[in-house]
VOTISE-524707 format. One line per 8 residues: their letters; for each residue x, y, z of C-alpha. Coordinates in steps of 0.25 Angstrom, whole numbers, plus 5000, padded with zeros to 4 digits. Each point is the difference from the previous one (the first is absolute). Layout:
N
a> X Y Z | ...
END
This chain:
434
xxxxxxxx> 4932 4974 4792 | 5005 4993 4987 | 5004 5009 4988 | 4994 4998 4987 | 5002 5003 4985 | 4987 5009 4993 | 4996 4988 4991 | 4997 4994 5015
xxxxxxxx> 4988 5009 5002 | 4997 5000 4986 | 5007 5013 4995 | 5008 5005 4991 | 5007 5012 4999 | 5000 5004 4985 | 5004 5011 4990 | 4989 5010 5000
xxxxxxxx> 4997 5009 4988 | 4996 5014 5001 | 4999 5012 4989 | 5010 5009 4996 | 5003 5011 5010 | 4991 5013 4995 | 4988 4990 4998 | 4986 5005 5004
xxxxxxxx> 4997 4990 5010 | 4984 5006 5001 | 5000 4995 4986 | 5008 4988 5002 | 4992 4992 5011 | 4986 4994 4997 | 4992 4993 5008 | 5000 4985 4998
xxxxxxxx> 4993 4994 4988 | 4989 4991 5007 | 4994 5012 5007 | 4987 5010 4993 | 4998 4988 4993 | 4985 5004 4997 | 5004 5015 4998 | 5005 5002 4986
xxxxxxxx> 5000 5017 5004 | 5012 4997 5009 | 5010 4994 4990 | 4994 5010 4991 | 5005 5013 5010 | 5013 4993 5003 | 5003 4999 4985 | 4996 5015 4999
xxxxxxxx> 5010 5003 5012 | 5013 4992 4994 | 4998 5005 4986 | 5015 4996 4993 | 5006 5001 5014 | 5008 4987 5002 | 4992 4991 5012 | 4997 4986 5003
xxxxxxxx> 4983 5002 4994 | 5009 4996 4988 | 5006 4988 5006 | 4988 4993 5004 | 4986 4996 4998 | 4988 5005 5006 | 4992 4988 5004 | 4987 5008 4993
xxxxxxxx> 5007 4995 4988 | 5002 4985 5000 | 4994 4991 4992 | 4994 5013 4993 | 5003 5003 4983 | 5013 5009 5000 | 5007 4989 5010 | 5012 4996 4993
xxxxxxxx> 5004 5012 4992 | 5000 5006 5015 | 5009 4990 5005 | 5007 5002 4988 | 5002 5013 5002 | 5005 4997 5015 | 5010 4992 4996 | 5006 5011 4989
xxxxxxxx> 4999 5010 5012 | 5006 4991 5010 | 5012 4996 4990 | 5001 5016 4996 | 5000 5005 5015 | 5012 4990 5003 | 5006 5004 4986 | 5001 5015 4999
xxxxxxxx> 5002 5001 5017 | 4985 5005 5005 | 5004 4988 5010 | 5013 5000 5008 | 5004 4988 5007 | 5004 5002 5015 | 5011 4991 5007 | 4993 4988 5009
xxxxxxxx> 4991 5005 5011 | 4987 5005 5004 | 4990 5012 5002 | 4995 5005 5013 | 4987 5005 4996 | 4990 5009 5007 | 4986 5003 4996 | 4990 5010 5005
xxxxxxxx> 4985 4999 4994 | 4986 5002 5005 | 5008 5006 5012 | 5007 4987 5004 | 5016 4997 4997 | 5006 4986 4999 | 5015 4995 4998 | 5003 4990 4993
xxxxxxxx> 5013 4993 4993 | 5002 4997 4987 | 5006 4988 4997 | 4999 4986 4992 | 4994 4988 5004 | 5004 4986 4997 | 4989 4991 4993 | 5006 4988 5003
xxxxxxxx> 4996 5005 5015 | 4987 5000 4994 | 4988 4993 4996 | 4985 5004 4997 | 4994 4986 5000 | 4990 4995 5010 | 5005 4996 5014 | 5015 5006 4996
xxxxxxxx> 5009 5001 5013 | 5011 5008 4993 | 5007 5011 5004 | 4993 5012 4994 | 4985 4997 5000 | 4987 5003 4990 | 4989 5006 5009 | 4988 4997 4991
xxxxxxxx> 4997 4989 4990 | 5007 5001 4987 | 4991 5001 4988 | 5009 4993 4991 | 4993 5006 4988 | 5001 5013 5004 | 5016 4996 4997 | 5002 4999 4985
xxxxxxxx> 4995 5014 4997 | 5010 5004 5008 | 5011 4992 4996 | 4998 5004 4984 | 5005 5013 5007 | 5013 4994 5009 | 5003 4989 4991 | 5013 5004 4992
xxxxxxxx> 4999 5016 5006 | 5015 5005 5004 | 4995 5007 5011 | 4990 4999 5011 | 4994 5011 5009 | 4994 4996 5012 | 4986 5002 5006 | 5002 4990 5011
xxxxxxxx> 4999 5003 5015 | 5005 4988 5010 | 4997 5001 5014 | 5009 4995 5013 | 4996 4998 5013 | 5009 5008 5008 | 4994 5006 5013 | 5011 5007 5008
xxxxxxxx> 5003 5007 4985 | 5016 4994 4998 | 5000 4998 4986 | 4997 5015 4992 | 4997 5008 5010 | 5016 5003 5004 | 5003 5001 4985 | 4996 5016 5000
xxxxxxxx> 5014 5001 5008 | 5007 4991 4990 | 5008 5007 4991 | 4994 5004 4987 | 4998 5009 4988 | 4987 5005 4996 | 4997 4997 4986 | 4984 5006 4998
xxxxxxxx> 4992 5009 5009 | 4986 5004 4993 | 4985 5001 5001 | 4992 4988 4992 | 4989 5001 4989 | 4985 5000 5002 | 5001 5002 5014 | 5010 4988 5002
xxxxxxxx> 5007 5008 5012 | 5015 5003 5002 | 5011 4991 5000 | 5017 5001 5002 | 5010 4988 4996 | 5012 4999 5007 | 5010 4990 4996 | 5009 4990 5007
xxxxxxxx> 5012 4994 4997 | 5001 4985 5003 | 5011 5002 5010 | 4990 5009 5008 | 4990 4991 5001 | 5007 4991 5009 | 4991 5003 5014 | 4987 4996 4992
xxxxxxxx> 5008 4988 4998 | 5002 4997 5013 | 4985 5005 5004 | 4995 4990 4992 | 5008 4989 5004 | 4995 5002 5014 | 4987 5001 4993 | 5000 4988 4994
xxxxxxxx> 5004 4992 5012 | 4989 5005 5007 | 4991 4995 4987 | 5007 4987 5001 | 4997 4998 5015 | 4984 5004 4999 | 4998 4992 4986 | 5007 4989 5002
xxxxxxxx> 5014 4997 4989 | 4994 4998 4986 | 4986 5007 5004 | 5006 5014 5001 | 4993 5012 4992 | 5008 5011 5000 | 4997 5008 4989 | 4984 5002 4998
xxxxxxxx> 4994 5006 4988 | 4992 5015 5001 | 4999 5002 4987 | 5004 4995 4984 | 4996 4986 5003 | 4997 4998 4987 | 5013 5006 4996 | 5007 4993 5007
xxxxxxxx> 4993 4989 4995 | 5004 5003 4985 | 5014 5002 5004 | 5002 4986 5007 | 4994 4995 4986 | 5009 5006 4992 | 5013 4996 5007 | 4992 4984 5000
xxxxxxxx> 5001 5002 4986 | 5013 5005 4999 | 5007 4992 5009 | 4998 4988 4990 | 5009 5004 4991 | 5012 5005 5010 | 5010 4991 5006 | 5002 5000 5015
xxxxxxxx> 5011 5010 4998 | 4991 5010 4994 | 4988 4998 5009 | 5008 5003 5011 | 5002 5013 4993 | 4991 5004 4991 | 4993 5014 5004 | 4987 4994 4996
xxxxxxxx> 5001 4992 5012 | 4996 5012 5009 | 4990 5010 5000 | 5000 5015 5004 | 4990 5003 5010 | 4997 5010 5014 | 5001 4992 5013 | 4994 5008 5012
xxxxxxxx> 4996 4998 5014 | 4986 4995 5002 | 5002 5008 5014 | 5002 5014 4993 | 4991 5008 5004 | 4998 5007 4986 | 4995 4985 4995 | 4985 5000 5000
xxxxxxxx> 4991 4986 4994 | 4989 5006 4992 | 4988 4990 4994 | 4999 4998 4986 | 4988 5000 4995 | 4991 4992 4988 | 4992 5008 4989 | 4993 4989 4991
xxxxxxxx> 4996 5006 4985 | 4988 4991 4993 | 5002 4992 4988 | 4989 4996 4990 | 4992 5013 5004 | 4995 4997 5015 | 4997 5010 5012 | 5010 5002 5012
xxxxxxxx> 4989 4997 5008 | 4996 4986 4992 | 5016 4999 5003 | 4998 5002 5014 | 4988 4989 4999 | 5010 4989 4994 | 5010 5003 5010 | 4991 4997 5013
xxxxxxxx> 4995 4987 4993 | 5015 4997 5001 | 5002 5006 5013 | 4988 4991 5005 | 5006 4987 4994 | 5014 5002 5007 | 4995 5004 5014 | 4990 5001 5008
xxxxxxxx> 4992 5011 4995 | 4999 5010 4992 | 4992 5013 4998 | 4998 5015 4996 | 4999 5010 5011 | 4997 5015 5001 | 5013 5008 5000 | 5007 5000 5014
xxxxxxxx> 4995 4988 5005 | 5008 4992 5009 | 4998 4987 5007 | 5007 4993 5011 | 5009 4987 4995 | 4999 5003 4986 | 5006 5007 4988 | 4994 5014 4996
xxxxxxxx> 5005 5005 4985 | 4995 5012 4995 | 4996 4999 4985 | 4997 5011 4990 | 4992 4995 4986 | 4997 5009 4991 | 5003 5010 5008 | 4989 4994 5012
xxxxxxxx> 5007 4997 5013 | 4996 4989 5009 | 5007 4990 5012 | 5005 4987 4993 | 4997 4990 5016 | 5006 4987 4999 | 4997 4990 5012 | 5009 4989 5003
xxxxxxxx> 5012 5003 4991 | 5007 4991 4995 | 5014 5007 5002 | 5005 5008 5010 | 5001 5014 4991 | 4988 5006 4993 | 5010 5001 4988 | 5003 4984 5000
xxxxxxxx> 4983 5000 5000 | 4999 5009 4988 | 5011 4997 4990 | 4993 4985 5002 | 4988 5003 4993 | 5006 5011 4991 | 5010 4990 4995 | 4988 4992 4996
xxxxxxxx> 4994 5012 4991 | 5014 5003 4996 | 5006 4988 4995 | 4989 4990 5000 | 4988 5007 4996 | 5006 5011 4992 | 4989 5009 5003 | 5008 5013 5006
xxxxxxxx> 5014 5003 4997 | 5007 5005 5015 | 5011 5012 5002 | 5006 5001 5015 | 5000 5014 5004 | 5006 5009 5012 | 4991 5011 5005 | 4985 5001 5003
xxxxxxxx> 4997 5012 4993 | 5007 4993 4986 | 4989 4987 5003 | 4988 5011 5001 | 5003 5006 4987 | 5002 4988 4994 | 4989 4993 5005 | 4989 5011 4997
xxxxxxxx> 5001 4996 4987 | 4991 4990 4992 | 5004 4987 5001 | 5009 5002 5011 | 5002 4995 5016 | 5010 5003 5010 | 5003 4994 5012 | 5006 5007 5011
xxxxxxxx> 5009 4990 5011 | 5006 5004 5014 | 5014 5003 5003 | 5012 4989 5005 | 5008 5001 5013 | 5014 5000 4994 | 5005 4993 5012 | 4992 4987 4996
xxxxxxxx> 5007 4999 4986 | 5014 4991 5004 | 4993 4990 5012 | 4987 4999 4990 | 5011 4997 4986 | 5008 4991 5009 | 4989 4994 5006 | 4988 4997 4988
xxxxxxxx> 5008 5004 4988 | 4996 5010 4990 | 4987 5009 5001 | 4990 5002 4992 | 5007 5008 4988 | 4997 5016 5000 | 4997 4998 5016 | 5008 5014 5005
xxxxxxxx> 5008 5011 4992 | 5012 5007 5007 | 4995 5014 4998 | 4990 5006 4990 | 5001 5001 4985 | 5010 5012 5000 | 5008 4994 5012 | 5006 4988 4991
xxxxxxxx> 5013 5000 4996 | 5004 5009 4989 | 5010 4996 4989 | 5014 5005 5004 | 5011 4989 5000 | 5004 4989 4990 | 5010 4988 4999 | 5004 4995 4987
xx> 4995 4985 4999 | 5007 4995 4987
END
């Protein structure tokens, strides 16, 4: 087995940032900011719980309010706060290595490590065969919003989840027997679980080195050189998106040197094992809200014309309904439930069917505006009211997600969540980027 370096796999092992011993980590962590996207009451009640306590809901942006009035005096404010934690030592810097973390919520618990990955072992474009791969299609508009909040920002804090392929469990798995110290231990807010951070020292992570060497080779020997995906995105594609961006941009204006060095070059993210038992694939579901005063259901009716187009057929079915060989999509307008049939799809997930004719409303037509949800329950209550409709899709075999990359590229975007909406990753970690 040959021996490689980190920056072989794609990694990096960085220099974490962490509060102040004493700090109120239940406080600290929130969850990360492109979740409740459609329910302002949460980021009201985590604002209510933090109070003047320092935590990381004053380091970033809830995706709620992007591209809303207030934006720029809140990302003003991120940056005084950033610059103010660092300043009067709310953040201590830790020497270089990486946190073991383990997660408990909706009776499930993970591991995963905490570490940086190298964006120039990464690339979100179409038909990309690097090192680190995108799992959905990159909506490149949905990148500026985010970079206003990157771009020149000292620090980042990560939300990104990257998976790896690792059956026999060589990689994280042994690190509990590493040696370590544990830095955090605490429940999570609105219902986020419990989680404990233990760190690792550089010179103790030398078995996962080794694991993921061998790893690699195997990854090597069933892609083929140059074909190898050996870090898969779970979740924060479009963070990661934003990252690589940022260091594209930035690395025009630093000399080979500095690129080679520069901490921008990295970002800070959880790699787990998509064979721990504690990772489950949850669908995310659409709600569509009317523009220009129409009906759900008159939704509902535009969206089969566009089924119909794109496929075979098309058609509303009562509730329940199912039917050999074709997609079945259970859809609430106005609060009316019915079966969404489609014969003959065009793709091979109901979500690739869907998201073609939505995209049509969305972008083209501008009829309805579209917010990605986790959770039937939330769809229902959303889509009871006027105006509104919901569409509930089916699970993905997690197993599928590495051969089906490596195989046809990128999914249809928003086609699986590790987890539900209070499983994502809560804001703990950050890395200074310059």
């Amino acid at each position: 087995m040959a021996k490689y370096d980190w920056g072989t796999f794609g990694l990096h092992i960085p220099e974490i940032m962490l509060p102040k011993e004493g700090t109120d980590y239940s406080k600290w962590a929130v969850v990360a900011c492109d979740q409740y996207t459609s329910e302002p009451e949460y980021w009201k009640q985590a604002e209510e719980i933090v109070g003047d306590a320092p935590s990381t809901l004053n380091l970033m942006l809830p995706e709620i309010f992007l591209d809303k009035e207030g934006e720029a005096e809140k990302i003003a404010a991120i940056r005084k706060t950033m610059a103010e934690y660092i300043a009067d030592g709310t953040l201590r810097t830790l020497p270089k290595g990486c946190m073991l973390v383990k997660r408990t919520a909706e009776g499930r618990t993970r591991l995963g490590l905490v570490i940086a990955t190298d964006l120039e072992a990464y690339d979100y474009n179409k038909g990309s065969k690097s090192l680190t791969r995108a799992t959905e299609g990159t909506i490149v508009e949905r990148i500026p919003p985010r970079l206003r909040i990157r771009e020149g920002a000292p620090i980042e804090l990560p939300h990104i989840m990257v998976l790896i392929d690792d059956p026999e469990k060589t990689v994280i798995e042994p690190l509990v027997n590493a040696p370590q110290e544990v830095m955090y231990d605490t429940d999570l807010m609105l219902n986020g679980g419990h989680i404990t951070g233990s760190f690792i020292k550089e010179e103790d992570l030398e078995g996962a080195k080794e694991a993921l060497s061998a790893l690699f080779d195997k990854a090597v020997e069933k892609y083929g050189e140059g074909e190898v995906i050996f870090q898969a995105m779970g979740d924060g594609n479009h963070s990661l998106a934003t990252a690589k961006t940022n260091w594209e941009n930035l690395k025009k204006t630093l000399s080979p040197e500095e690129i080679e060095t520069h901490p921008a070059r990295y970002a800070l993210c959880e790699i787990e094992n998509i064979y721990d038992d504690g990772i489950t694939f949850e669908p995310i579901h659409r709600v569509i809200f009317a523009n220009g005063g129409k009906s759900g259901k008159e939704l509902v009716g535009e969206l089969l014309e566009l089924l119909n187009e794109q496929n075979g057929s098309a058609y509303m079915a009562a509730p329940g309904t199912t039917k050999e060989g074709c997609f079945a999509i259970p859809c609430i307008a106005d609060g009316a439930k019915c079966t969404i049939i489609i014969e003959e799809p065009s793709n091979k997930l109901e979500v690739g069917a869907l998201q073609n004719a939505l995209d049509v409303m969305v972008k083209e037509r501008k009829s309805c505006d579209i917010d990605y949800i986790h959770g039937a329950a939330t769809v229902e209550a959303l889509a009871s009211k006027e105006g509104n409709a919901g569409f509930i899709l089916p699970g993905m075999d997690k197993f599928m997600l590495f051969p089906a990359v490596a195989a046809d590229g990128a999914l249809p975007r928003k086609t699986f969540s590790m987890g539900e909406a209070n499983e994502k990753r809560y804001y703990i970690e950050s890395r200074y980027i310059g």
